[in-house]
C-alpha positions in Angstrom: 16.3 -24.0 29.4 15.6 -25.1 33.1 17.6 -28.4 34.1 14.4 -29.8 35.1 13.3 -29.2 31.4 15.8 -30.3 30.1 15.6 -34.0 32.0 11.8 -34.1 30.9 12.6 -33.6 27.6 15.3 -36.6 27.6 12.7 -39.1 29.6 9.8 -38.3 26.8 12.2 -39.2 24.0 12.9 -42.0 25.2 9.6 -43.3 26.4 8.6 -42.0 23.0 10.8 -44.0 20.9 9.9 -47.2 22.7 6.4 -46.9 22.0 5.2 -48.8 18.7 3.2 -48.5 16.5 5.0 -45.3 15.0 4.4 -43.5 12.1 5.8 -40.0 10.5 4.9 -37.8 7.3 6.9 -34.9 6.0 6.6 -32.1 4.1 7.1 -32.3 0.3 10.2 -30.8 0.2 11.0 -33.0 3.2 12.8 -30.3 5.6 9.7 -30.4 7.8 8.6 -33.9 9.4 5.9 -34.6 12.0 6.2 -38.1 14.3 3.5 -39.7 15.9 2.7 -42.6 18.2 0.8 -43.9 21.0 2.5 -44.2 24.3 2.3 -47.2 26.5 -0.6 -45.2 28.8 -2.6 -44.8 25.1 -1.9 -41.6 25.0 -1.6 -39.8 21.5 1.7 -38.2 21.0 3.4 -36.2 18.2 6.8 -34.4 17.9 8.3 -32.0 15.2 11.5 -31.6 13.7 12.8 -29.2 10.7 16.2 -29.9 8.6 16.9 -32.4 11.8 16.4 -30.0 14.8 13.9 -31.0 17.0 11.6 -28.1 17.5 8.9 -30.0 19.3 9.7 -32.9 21.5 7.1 -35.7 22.5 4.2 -33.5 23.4 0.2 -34.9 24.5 -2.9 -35.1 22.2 -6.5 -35.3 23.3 -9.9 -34.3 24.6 -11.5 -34.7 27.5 -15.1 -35.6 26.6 -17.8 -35.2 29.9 -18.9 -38.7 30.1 -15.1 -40.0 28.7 -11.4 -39.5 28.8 -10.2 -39.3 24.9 -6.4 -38.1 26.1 -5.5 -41.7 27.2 -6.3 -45.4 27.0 -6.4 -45.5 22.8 -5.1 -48.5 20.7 -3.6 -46.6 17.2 -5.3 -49.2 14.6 -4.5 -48.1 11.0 -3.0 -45.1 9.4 -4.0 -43.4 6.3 -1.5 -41.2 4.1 -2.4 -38.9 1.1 -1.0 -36.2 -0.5 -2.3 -32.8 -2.2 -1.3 -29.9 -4.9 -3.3 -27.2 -6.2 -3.2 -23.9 -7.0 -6.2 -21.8 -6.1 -7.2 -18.4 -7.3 -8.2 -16.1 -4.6 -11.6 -13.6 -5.0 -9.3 -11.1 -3.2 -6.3 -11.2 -0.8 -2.8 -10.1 -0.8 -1.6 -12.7 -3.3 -3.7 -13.5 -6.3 -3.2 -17.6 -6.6 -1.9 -19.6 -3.8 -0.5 -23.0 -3.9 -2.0 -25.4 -1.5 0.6 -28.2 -1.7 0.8 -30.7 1.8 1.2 -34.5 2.9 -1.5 -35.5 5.0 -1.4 -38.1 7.5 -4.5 -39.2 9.0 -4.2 -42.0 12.8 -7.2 -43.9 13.1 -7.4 -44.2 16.4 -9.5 -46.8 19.3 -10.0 -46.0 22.7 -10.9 -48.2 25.6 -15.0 -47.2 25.6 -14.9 -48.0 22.3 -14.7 -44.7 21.1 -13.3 -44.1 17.6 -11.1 -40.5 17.5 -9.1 -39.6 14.2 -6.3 -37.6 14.1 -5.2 -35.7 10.5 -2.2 -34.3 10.5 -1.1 -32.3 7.2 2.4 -30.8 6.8 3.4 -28.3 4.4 6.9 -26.8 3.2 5.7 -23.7 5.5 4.7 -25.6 8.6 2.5 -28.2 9.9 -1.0 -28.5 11.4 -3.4 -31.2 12.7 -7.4 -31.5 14.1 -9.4 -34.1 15.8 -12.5 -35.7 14.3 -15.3 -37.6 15.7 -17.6 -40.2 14.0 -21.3 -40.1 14.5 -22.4 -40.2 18.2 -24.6 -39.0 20.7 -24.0 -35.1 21.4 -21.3 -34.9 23.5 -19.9 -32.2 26.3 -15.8 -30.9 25.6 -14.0 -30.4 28.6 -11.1 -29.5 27.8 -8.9 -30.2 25.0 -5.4 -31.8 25.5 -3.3 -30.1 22.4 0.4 -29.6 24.0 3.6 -28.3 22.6 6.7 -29.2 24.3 9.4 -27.1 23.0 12.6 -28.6 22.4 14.4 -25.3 23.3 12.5 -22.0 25.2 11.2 -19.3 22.6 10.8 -15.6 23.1 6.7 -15.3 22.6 5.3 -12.4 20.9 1.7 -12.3 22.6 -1.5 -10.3 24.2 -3.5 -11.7 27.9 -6.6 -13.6 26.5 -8.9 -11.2 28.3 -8.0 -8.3 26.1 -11.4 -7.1 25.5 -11.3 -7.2 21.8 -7.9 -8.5 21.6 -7.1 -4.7 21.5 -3.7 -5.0 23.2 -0.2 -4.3 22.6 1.7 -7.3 21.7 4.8 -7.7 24.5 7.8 -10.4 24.2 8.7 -12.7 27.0 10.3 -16.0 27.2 7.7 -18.8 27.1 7.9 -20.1 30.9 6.8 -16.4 31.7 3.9 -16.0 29.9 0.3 -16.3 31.5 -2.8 -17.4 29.5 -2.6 -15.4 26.4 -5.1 -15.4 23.0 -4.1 -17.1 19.9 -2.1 -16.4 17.3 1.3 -15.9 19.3 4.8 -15.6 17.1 7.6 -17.3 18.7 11.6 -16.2 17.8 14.3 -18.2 18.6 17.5 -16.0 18.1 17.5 -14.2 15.0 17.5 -17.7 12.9 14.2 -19.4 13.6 10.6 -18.1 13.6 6.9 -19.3 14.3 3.2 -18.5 14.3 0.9 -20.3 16.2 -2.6 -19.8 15.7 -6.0 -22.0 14.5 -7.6 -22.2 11.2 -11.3 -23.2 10.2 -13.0 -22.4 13.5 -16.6 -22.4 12.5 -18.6 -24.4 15.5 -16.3 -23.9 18.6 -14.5 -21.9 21.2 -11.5 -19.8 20.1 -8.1 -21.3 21.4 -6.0 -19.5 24.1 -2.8 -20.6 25.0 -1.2 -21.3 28.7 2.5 -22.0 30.1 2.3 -25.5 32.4 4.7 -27.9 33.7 7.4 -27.2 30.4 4.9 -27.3 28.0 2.5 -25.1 26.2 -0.7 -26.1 26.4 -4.5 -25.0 25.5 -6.9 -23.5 26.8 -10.3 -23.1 25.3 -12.5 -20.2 26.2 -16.0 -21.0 28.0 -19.3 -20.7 28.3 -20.8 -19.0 31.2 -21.2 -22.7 32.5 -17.9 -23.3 32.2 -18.5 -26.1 29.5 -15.3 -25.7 26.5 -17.9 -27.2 23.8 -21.0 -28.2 23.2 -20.6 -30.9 20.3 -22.7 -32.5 18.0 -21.3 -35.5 15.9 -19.7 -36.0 13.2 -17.1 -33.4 14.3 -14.2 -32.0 13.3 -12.3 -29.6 15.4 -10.4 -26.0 14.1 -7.0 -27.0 12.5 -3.9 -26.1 15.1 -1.3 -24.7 13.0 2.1 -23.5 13.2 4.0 -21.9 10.5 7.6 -22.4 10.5 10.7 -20.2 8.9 14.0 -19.8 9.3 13.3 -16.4 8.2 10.6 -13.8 9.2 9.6 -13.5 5.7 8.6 -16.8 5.8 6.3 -16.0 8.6 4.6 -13.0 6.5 4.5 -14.6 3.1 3.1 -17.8 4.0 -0.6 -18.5 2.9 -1.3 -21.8 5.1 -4.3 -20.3 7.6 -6.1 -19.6 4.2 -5.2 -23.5 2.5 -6.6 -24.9 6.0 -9.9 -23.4 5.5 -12.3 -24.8 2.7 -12.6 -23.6 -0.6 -15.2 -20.7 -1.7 -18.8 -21.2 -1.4 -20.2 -18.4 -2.4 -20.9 -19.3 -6.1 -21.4 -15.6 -7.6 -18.9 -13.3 -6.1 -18.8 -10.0 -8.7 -20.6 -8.2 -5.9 -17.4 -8.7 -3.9 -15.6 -5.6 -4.4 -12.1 -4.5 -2.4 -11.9 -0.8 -2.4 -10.8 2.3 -0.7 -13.2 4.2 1.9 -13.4 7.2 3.7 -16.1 8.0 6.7 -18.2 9.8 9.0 -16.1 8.6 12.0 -12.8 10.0 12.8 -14.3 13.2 14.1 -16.3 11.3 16.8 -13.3 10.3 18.2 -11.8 13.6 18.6 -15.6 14.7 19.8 -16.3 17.4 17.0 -19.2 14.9 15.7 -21.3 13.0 17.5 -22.8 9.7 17.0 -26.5 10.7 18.0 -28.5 12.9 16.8 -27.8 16.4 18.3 -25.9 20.3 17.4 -22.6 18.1 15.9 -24.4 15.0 14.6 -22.1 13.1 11.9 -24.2 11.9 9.9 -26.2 14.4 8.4 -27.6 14.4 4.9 -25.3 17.5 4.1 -22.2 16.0 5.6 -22.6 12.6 4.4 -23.3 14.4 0.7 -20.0 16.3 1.7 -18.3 13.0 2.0 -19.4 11.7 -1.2 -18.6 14.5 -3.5 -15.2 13.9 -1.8 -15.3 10.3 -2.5 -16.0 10.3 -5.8 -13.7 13.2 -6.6 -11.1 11.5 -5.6 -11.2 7.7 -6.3 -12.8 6.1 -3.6 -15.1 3.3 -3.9 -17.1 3.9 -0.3 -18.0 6.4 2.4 -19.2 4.7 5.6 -22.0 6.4 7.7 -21.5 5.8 11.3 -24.4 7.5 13.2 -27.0 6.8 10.8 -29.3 5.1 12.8 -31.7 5.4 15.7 -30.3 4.1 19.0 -27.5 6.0 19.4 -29.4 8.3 22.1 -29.0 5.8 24.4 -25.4 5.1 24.2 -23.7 5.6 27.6 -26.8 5.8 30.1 -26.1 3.3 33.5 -27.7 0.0 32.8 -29.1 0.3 29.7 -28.2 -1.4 26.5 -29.2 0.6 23.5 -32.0 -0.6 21.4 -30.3 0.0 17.5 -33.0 0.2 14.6 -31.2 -1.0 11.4 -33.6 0.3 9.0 -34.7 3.7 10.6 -32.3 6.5 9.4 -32.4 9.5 12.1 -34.6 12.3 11.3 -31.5 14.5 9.7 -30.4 11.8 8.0 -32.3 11.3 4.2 -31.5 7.5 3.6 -33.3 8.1 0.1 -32.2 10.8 -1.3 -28.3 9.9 -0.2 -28.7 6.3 -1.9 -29.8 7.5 -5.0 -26.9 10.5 -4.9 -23.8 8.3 -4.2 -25.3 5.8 -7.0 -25.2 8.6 -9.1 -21.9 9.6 -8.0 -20.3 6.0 -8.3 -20.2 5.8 -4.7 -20.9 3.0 -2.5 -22.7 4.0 1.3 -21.1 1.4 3.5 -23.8 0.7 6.5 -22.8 0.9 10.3 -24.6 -1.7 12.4 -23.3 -1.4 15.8 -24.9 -3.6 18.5 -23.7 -2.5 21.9 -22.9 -6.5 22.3 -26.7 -7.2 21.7 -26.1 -9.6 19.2 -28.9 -12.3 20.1 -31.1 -8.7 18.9 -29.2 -8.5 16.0 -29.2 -11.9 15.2 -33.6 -11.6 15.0 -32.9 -8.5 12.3 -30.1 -10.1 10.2 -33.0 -10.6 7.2 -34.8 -7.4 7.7 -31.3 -5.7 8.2 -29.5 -7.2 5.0 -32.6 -7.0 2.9 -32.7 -3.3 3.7 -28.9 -2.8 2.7 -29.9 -5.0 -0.6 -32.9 -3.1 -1.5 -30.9 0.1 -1.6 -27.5 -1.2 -3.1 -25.4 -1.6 -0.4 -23.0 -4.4 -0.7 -20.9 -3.9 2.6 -21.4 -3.1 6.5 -19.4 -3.0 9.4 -20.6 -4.6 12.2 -20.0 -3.6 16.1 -20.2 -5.5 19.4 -19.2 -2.8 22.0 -19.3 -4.7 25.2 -17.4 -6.8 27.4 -19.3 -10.0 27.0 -22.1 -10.1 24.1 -25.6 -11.2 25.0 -26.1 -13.9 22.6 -29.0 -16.1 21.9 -27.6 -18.5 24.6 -27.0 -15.7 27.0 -24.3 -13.6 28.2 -21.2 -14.6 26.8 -17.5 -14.4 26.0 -17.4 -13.0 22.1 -15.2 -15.5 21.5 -17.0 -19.1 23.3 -18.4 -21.1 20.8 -21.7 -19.2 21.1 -19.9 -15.9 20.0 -17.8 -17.9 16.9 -21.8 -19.4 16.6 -23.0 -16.2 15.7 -20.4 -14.7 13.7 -20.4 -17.2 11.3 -24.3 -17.0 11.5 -24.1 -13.0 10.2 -21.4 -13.7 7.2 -23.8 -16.9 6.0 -26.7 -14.5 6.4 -25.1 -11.2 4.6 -24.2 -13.7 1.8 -27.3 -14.4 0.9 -28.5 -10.2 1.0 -24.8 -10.0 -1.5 -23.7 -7.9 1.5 -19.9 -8.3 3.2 -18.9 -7.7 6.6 -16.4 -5.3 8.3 -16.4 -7.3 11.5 -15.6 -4.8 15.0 -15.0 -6.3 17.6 -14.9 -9.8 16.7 -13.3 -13.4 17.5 -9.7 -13.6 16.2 -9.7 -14.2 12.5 -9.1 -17.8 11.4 -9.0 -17.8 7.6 -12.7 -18.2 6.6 -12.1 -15.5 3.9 -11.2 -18.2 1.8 -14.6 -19.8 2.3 -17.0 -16.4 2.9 -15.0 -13.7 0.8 -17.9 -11.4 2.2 -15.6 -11.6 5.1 -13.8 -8.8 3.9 -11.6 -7.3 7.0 -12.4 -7.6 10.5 -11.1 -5.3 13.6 -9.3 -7.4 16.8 -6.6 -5.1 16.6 -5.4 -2.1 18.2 -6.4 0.6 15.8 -5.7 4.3 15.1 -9.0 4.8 17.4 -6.4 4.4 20.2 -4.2 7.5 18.8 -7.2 9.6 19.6 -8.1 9.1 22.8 -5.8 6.3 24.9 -4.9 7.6 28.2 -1.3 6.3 28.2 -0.9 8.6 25.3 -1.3 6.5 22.2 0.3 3.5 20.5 4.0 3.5 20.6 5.5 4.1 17.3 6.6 0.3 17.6 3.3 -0.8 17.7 2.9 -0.7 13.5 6.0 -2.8 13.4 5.0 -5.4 15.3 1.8 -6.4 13.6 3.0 -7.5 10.8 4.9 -10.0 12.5 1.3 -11.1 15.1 -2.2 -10.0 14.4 -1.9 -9.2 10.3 -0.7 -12.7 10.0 -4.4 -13.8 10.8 -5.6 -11.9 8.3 -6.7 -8.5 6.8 -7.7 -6.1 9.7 -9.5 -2.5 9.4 -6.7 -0.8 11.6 -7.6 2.4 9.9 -4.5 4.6 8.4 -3.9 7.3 7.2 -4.2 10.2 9.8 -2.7 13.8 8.1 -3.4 15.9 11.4 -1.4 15.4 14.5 -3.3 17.9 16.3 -5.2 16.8 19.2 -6.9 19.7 21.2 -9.2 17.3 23.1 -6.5 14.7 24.8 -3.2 17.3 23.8 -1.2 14.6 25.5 -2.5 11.9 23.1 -1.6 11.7 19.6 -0.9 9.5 16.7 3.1 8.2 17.0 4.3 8.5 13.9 5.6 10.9 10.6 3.1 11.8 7.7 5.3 9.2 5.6 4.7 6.7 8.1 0.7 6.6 7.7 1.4 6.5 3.6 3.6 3.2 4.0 0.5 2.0 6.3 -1.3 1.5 3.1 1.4 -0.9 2.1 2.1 -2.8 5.4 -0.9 -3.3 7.1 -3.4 -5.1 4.7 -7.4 -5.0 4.6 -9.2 -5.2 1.0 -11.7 -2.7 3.0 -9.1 0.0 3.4 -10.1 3.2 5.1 -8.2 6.2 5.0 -9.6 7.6 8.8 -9.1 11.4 8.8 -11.6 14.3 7.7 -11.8 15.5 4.0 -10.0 19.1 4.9 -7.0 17.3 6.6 -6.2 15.9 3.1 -6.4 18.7 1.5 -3.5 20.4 3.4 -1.2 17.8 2.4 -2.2 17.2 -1.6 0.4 15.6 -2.9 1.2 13.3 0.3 -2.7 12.9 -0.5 -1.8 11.3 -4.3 -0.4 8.5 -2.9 -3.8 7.4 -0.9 -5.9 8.1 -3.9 -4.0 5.7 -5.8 -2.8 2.8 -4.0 -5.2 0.0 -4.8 -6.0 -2.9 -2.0 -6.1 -5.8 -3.8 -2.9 -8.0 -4.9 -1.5 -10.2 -7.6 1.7 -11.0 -5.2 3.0 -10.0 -1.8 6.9 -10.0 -0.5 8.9 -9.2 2.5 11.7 -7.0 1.5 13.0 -6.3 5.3 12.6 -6.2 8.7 12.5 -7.1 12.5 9.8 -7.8 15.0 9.5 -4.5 16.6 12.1 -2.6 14.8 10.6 -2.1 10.9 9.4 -3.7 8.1 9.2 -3.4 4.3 6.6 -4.6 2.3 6.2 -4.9 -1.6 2.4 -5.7 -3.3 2.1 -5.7 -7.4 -1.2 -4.5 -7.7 -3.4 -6.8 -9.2 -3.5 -7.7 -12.8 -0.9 -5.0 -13.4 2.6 -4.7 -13.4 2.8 -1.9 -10.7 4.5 -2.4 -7.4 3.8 -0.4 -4.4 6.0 -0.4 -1.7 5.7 0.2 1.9 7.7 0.9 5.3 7.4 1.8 8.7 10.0 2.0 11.7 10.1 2.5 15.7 11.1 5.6 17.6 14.4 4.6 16.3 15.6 6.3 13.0 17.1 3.6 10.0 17.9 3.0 6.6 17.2 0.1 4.4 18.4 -0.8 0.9 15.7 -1.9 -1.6 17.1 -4.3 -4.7 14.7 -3.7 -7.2 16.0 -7.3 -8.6 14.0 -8.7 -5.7 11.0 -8.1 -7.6 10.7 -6.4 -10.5 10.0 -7.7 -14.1 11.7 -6.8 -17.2 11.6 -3.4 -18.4 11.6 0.3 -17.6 9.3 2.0 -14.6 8.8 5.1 -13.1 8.8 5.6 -9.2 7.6 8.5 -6.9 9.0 8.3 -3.7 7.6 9.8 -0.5 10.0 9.6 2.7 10.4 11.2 5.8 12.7 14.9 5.0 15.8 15.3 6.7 14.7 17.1 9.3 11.5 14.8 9.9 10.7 13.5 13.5 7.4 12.1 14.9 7.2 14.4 17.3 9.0 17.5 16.6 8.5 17.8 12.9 5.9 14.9 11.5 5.3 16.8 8.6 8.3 17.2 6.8 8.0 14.8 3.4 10.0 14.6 0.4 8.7 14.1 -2.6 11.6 12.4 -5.5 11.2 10.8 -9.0 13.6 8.0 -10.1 13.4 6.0 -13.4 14.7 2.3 -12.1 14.5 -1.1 -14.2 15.5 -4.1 -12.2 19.3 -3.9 -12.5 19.3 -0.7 -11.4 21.4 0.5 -8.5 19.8 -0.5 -5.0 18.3 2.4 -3.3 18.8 3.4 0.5 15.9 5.4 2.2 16.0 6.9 5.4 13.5 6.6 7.8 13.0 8.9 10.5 12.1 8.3 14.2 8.4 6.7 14.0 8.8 7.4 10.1 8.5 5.5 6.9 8.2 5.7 3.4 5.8 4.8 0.7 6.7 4.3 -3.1 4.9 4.2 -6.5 6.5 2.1 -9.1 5.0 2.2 -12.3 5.6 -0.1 -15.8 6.5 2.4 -18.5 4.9 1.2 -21.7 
């Protein structure tokens, strides 16, 4: 740390400890504790320390309102402590019930106008997190919001620029005092003993955060309108929860369930029509341009290949086949200066909505719906009842949803997908396809903040850099690092449609770009990279060479009764164990950088009494992600949970996938 730093940090104690009133609240274990007071300038302040390290030192609070300061001049009057346990049982998700357990301290706070602010602060044995609220009022204008995080020591942050057009980045390390503005969540390592997530929960009526590097401190930045304006609010309001998960290991980071506790509890009353399942789709051969979205000599979506897909579907397990292409509009796609005008309920000449509804019905098949928008979404948002109502009268229960653009033209105008008009209408298209019993696939959408828990139509959502890029990416596709990084950064937000499971490393369109990584590598994807919408990307015949790599796709559920972290490093590997739900099966999955490793898996970690069978699939000897991606073995092992530990090799950009069944 800078000696300047170092100096502030020492001057802000102390001013902070002289201030009174003070008041703290820790987590119920009590490792975790959160301080708070108000300075002698009236300025909201708040520090954080775990097991007696200070992590955060005396560190700003506030908003800055247009007609009012709220970052200075309060009075703290009263506090207000209370305390909460429950377990909740999720509709879906990677665990199956979730203790919400926290202390909550809540500031009652005074300022000079005469303006009352509150300040809730809730801390948890996994971290901490805290929001603003405003009484009644007139409508206001937000600024800027004051949230700061003074670090007692300088992290390593893990973290994308916020103008990543769809936050479809790759996720770079670099000590804090060198980052620029960058999106939320950001993971933050401290040696190889001390881990956090940063990121916002419950953001239903407001800007998504961003985060910048200032005078020692982080501090926030909130994305605009076009006029510049953070927020537009209207009273009683409560801000998005800013959170920060704390571990002294990275398991702590993956395992924890706090986003989802900081978001409010299901409010969909009837939510049997909410099924997770496995998908396939008319969509991977646009992307290496043997199909084409429109209609045309290689249109996609057909009524004989969309049948095609089907039979395959349903001959094979899967609950969905999504139809990308479907609809008119697509003839416009691409022409200078115009922005295509998509029909949601006319099919394209070649494409027999009808007759395709009734088969895949008959079939046990689900048709998932494609709705892209081309960043129209204010034209979207005038269809949302004729759209969903369509999808309802012909049994369709889930669609994925597109915003292709730079900026979206919403019903306030052209703006950032992610300004409070964009977070505005997302939330206006889940409320909407809630009441049609449809869920959403979100593409290209703002960063996900938890509201699963409240909308389980929100099934999986995009903001990631997907296998899409291993098609067509002009610096040659993602790294084979890439995969072993998310779990540590973007998955932690929540289930994202990254699309595994690619069986053909051929690419005669872009020869230079291909998809980084062994055939046992996109099997453990399955495992490590979590959506309860989970689409296996490549065509039907690329399967078929590979059958009994193929087995493990057709049965690998997405949906879990309990989720662990077996191993792994930030941009090395990672291993991942799910028990599929209601069962006691374990699946277990890994993937590694262009570096080949081993790990050791203790099956005491997690399995139950008793005898079960595994089949393992790992990278062969000779396997190599770009010399020999193919090469898979295929072993059997009987285990029970005192069984010998088992080392797997991984190759370069490999991995491994492994069924583990309970033996009656």
């Amino acid at each position: 740390m800078k000696k300047s730093q170092i100096i502030l940090g020492i001057v802000c104690c102390m001013l902070f400890c002289a201030c009174e009133p003070q008041t703290s609240v820790s987590s119920p274990d009590g490792k975790l504790s959160v301080a708070c007071s108000v300075d002698s300038m009236g300025r909201p302040m708040y520090q954080v320390s775990m097991n007696g390290q200070d992590i955060i030192c005396p560190s700003q609070l506030g908003l800055q309102l247009a007609q009012t300061d709220l970052s200075e001049g309060f009075t703290l009057l009263r506090t207000q402590r209370d305390q909460h346990n429950e377990t909740w049982e999720t509709t879906w998700g990677e665990d199956h019930y979730i203790v919400n357990h926290y202390n909550q301290l809540l500031l009652f706070l005074r300022h000079r106008s005469g303006i009352e602010m509150q300040v809730c602060f809730r801390v948890f044995n996994d971290g901490w997190a805290m929001r603003y609220m405003l009484p009644e009022m007139a409508d206001t204008v937000l600024i800027n919001e004051c949230t700061s995080y003074q670090f007692a020591n300088e992290p390593t942050v893990w973290s994308i620029p916020w103008r990543t057009e769809y936050y479809e980045a790759l996720w770079q390390p670099a000590p804090m005092s060198e980052i620029d503005t960058v999106c939320s969540p950001i993971t933050l390592q401290w040696g190889d003993n001390l881990y956090a997530w940063m990121h916002e929960a419950a953001l239903y009526d407001y800007p998504a955060q961003n985060y910048y590097y200032a005078d020692g401190q982080l501090r926030t930045y909130l994305t605009p309108w076009s006029t510049g304006d953070a927020a537009y609010l209207t009273t009683p309001f409560a801000t998005p929860w800013r959170m920060m998960v704390l571990s002294n290991e990275l398991s702590g980071l993956v395992e924890s369930r706090m986003l989802l506790n900081l978001n409010e509890p299901c409010k969909i009353e009837d939510t049997s029509w909410i099924k997770p399942m496995k998908f396939i789709g008319i969509w991977w051969g646009m992307h290496l341009e043997t199909m084409t979205w429109h209609q045309g000599p290689i249109h996609g979506a057909t009524t004989e290949n969309m049948k095609r897909y089907i039979d395959f579907a349903a001959d094979n397990g899967f609950g969905g086949v999504l139809a990308e292409g479907w609809n008119t509009g697509w003839e416009d796609w691409g022409k200078p200066d115009v922005v295509a005008q998509f029909s949601f309920t006319t099919p394209y000449s070649d494409y027999d909505l009808e007759y395709l509804t009734n088969y895949a019905h008959q079939r046990g098949v689900q048709i998932i719906f494609h709705h892209e928008t081309q960043g129209n979404a204010a034209s979207y948002q005038h269809q949302l009842d004729t759209a969903f109502a369509y999808m309802q009268q012909h049994g369709m229960h889930a669609v994925k949803t597109g915003y292709v653009a730079p900026t979206i033209q919403t019903i306030d105008g052209i703006q950032y997908n992610r300004s409070q008009s964009g977070v505005r209408h997302y939330r206006k298209v889940i409320e909407t396809a809630a009441t049609y019993q449809v869920s959403i696939d979100n593409h290209e959408p703002v960063m996900p903040t938890g509201l699963q828990r409240t909308y389980p139509n929100l099934m999986t959502q995009e903001g990631i850099r997907g296998q899409e890029w291993n098609a067509w990416s002009q610096d040659g596709g993602s790294p084979c690092e890439h995969v072993t990084v998310l779990p540590f950064t973007r998955m932690l937000a929540g289930p994202a449609d990254y699309t595994p499971g690619v069986f053909n490393f051929d690419n005669p369109v872009y020869p230079n770009t291909r998809v980084h990584a062994t055939l046992a590598n996109q099997l453990g994807l399955f495992v490590v990279l979590y959506s309860p919408l989970q689409m296996a990307c490549d065509l039907p015949e690329n399967y078929m060479l590979h059958p009994e790599e193929f087995e493990f796709i057709r049965c690998v559920p997405c949906d879990w009764e309990r989720s662990i972290m077996l191993d792994g490093q930030i941009g090395d590997y990672i291993v991942m164990a799910r028990q599929a739900r209601n069962t006691d099966n374990w699946y277990i999955g890994a993937v590694t950088d262009e570096q080949a490793r081993s790990t050791t898996i203790t099956w005491a970690d997690f399995l139950g009494k008793g005898d079960y069978q595994t089949i393992i699939y790992q990278d062969a000897a000779q396997a190599d992600w770009q010399t020999n991606p193919y090469a898979t073995a295929i072993d059997t092992l009987s285990v029970h949970r005192h069984s010998d530990p088992l080392t797997i090799n991984m190759a370069p950009g490999g991995g491994f996938a492994i069924r583990v069944e309970k033996q009656n």
